[in-house]
C-alpha positions as CSV (number, residue, x, y, z in Angstrom):
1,X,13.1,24.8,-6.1
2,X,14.6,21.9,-8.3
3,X,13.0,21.2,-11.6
4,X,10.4,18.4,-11.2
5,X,9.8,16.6,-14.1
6,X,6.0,16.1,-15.7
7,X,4.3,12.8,-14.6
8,X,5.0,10.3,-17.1
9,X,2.7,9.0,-19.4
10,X,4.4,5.3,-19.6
11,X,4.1,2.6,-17.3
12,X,7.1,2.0,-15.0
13,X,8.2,-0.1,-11.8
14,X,10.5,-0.4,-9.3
15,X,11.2,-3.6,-6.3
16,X,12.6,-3.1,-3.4
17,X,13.7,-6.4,-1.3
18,X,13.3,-5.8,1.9
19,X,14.2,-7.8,5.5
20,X,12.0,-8.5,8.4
21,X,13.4,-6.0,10.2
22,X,11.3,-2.9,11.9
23,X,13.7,-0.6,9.7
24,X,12.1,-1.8,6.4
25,X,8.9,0.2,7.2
26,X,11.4,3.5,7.1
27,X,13.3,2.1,4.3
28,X,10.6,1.5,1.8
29,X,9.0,5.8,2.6
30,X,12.3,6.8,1.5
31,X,12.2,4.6,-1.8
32,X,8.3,5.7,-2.2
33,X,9.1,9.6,-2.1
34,X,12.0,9.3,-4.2
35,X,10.3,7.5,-6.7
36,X,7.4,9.5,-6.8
37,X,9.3,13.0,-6.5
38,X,11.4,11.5,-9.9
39,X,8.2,10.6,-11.6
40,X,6.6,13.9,-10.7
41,X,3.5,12.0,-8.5
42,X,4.7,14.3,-5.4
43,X,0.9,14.8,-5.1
44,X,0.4,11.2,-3.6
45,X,3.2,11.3,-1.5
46,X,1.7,11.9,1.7
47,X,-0.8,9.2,1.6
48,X,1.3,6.7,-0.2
49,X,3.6,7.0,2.1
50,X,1.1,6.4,4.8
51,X,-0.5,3.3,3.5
52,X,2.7,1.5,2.1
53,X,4.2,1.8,6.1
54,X,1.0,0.2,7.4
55,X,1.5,-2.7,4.5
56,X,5.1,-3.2,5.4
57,X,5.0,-2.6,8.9
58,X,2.2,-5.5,8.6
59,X,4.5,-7.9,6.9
60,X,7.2,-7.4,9.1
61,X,4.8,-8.3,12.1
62,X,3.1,-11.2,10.8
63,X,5.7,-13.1,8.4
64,X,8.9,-14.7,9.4
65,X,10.3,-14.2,6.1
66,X,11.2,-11.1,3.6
67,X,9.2,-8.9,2.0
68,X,9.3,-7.1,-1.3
69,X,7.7,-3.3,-2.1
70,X,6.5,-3.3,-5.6
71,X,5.9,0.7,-6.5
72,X,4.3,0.6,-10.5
73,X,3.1,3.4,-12.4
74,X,-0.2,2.4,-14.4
75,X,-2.3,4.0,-16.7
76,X,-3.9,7.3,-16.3
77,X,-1.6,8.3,-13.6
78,X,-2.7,5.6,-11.6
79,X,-0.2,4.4,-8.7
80,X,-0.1,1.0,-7.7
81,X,1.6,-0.1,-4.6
82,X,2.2,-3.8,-3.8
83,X,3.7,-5.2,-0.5
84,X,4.1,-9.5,-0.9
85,X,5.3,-11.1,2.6
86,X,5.7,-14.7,3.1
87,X,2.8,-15.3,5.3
88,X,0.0,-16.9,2.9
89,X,-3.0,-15.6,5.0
90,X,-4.6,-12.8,4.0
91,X,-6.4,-10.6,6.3
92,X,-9.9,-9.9,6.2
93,X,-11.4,-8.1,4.1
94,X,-8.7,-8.0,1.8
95,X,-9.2,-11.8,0.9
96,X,-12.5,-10.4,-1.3
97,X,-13.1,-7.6,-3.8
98,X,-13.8,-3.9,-2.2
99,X,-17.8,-3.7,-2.3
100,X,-19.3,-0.3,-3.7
101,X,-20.0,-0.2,0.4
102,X,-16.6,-0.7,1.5
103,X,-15.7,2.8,2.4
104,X,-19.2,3.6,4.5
105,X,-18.0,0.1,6.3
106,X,-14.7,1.2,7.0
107,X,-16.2,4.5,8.3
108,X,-18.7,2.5,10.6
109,X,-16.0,0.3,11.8
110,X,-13.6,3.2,12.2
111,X,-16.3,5.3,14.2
112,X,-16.4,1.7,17.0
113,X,-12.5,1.4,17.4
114,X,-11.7,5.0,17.9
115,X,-10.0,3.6,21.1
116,X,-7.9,1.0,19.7
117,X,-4.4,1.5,20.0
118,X,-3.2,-1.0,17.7
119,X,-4.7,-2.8,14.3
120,X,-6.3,-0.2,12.2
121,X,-3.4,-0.1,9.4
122,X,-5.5,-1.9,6.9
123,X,-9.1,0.5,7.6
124,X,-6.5,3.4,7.1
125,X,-5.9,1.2,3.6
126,X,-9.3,0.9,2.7
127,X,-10.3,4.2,3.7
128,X,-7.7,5.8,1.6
129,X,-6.7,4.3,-1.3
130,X,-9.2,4.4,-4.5
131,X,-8.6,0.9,-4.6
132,X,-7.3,-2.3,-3.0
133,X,-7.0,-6.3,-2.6
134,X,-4.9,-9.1,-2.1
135,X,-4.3,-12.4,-3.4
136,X,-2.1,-15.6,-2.3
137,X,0.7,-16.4,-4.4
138,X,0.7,-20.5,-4.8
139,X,4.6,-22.3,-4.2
140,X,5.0,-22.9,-8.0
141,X,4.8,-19.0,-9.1
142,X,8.1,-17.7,-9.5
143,X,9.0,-19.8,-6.9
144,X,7.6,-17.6,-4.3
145,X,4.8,-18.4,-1.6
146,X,2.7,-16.1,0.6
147,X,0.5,-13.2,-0.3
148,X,0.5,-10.1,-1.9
149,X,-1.5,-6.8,-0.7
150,X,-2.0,-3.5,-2.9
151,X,-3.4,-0.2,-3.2
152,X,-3.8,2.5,-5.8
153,X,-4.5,5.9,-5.4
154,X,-5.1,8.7,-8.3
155,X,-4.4,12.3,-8.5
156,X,-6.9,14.2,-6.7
157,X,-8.8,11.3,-5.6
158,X,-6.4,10.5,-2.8
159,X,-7.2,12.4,-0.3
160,X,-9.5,11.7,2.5
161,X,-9.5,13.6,5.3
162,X,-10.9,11.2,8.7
163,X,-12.3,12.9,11.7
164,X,-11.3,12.3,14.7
């Protein structure tokens, strides 16, 4: 087993630019667990991995344009995830802060679609992550239009198990 080094106390960041293409989804896993194995956060991997696909995999569907992964390292071992896309809308309920209720909502809503095929990425978002939003991104910031959707997720605070 290869050395892993210690999580890292300092903040750091990485971008990745990535194409509308169905690939990208793939593409930016294989970025996440290489950063996170580097940074020794291997602990998050599974369910990072699992809520930055259903971001990307969401901006590839409903934007016509680019996207860009955005993989930071905050405080306190924190992990922050950001997708931006080039669609401005942002989806429900992301367009408002998480309530203290949001996770017994997402269980509720979870527990009526058990059916559904198709849709659930962001109630897989809110019931993982410790924390998450969005916000649009106006023509004159950088340059850049559209949104921008994120999670976080802590050490041993990640992991949620959902019956099914």
């Amino acid at each position: 087993m290869a050395n892993v080094p210690p999580p890292s106390s300092d903040p750091w960041t990485y971008s990745l630019r990535l194409p509308n293409d169905p690939r990208a989804a793939r593409i930016s896993r294989a970025t996440l667990r290489a950063v996170l194995a580097s940074h020794g956060m291997a602990e998050l991997t599974d369910t990072a991995e699992l809520l930055t696909c259903e971001l990307v995999t969401n901006a590839v569907r409903h934007s016509d344009g680019p996207a860009q992964l955005r993989i930071r390292h905050l405080c306190e071992s924190r992990l922050r995830v950001s997708i931006w896309d080039t669609n401005p809308t942002i989806p429900a309920p992301f367009d408002a802060p998480p309530s203290r209720l949001d996770r017994f909502t997402a269980l509720t809503e979870a527990a009526a679609s058990l059916d559904a095929t198709s849709g659930r990425g962001l109630l897989i978002v809110r019931l993982c992550a410790d924390n998450w939003g969005g916000y649009p991104l106006a023509d004159d910031l950088f340059g850049i239009s559209g949104k921008l959707l994120w999670f976080e997720l802590t050490p041993q605070q990640h992991a949620y198990e959902i019956a099914a």
